[in-house]
N, C-alpha and C positions, 0 to 999 in steps of 0.2 A: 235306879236311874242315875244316870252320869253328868253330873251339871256344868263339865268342860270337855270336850271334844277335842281340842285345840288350845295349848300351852305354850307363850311362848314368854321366853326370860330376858328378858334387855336386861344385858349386863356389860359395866368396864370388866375386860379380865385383870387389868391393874388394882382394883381394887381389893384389897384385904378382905372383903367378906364375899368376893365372887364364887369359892366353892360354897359358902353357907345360902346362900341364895341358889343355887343349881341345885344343893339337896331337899331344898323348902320347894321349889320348881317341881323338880322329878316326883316328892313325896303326893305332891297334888296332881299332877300327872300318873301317876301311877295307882293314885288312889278311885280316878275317874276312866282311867281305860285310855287315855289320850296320848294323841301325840306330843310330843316335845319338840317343841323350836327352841336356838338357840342365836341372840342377835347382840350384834352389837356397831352403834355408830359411832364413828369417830368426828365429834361435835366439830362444826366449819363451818365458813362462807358459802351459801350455794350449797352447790353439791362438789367441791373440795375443800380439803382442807385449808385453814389459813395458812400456816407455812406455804403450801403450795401457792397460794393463794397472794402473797407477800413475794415469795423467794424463785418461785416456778421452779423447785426440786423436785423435778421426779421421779429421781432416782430414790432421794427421801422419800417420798409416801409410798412407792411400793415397795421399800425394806419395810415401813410402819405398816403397810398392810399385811405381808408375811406375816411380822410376828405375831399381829395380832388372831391372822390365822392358827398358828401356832399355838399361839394361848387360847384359844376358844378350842381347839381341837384338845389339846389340854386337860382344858377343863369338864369337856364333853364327856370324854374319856374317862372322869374320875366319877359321872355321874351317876347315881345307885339307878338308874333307868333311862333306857336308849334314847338317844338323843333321836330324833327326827333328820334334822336337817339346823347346818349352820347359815346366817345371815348375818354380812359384811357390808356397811356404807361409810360413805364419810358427806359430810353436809349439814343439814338440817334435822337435827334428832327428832323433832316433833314429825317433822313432813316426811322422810322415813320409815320411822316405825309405824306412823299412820299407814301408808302404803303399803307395810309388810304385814299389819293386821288384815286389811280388805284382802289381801294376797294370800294369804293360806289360811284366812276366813279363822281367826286367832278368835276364842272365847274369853280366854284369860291372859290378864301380860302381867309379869310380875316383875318388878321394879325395887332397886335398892334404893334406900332413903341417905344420902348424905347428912352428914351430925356438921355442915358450915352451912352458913349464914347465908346462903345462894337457896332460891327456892323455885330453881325451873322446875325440879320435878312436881312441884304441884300443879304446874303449869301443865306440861307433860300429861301427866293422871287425867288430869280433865280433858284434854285435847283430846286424848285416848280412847278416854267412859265415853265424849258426846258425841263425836264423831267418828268413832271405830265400832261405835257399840258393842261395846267388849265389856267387864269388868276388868277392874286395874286393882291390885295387889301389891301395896308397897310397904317392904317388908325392911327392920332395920337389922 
């Protein structure tokens, strides 16, 4: 029996260990027969980002969302098992991914742990566990 059905990976693609998190992702996705999501917010005011948000650039944030397209297609692409579907926001990370777990009904999220001294992701994890009723998976 398959204890996730639904995998999804909030990930920066900027970050250094974004393929090692996509392989830890797929490996449990693949190990469960499950789909694979792949998300990512671009952390903001609201639902834009601050620059925008400060500057009203908007020619800036849709070059920043391309790329980040870009990078998640990317990285989709390098993953040892099919990606599902990718998931692009900019705003509120918590509120967000909250609403992209109830949305493709996500079982597992798995989350990279930051090594600075900021600790939304624990914030995040929990917000996730209590109110997405998911498990949360954060991996360093």
């Amino acid at each position: 029996m398959a204890l996730y059905q639904i995998v999804l990976l909030a990930v920066n693609p900027d970050n250094l260990d974004a393929h090692q998190l996509m392989v830890k992702a797929a490996v449990i996705a693949e190990q469960n027969h499950a789909e694979l999501h792949v998300a990512f917010v671009e952390p903001g005011l609201g639902n834009v980002s601050f620059l925008d948000a400060e500057l009203g650039l908007e020619e800036a944030h849709l070059d920043t969302q391309a790329t980040r397209i870009l990078q998640l297609s990317a990285l989709s692409r390098r993953s040892p098992y099919k990606v599902r579907a990718m998931h692009i926001a900019d705003g509120d990370v918590a509120k967000h991914l909250l609403v992209l777990v109830k949305q493709v009904r996500a079982n597992l999220v798995v989350l990279g742990v930051h090594k600075s001294g900021v600790q939304w992701f624990g914030d995040l994890s929990q917000v996730l566990s209590q109110q997405g009723g998911c498990d949360v998976l954060m991996c360093h």
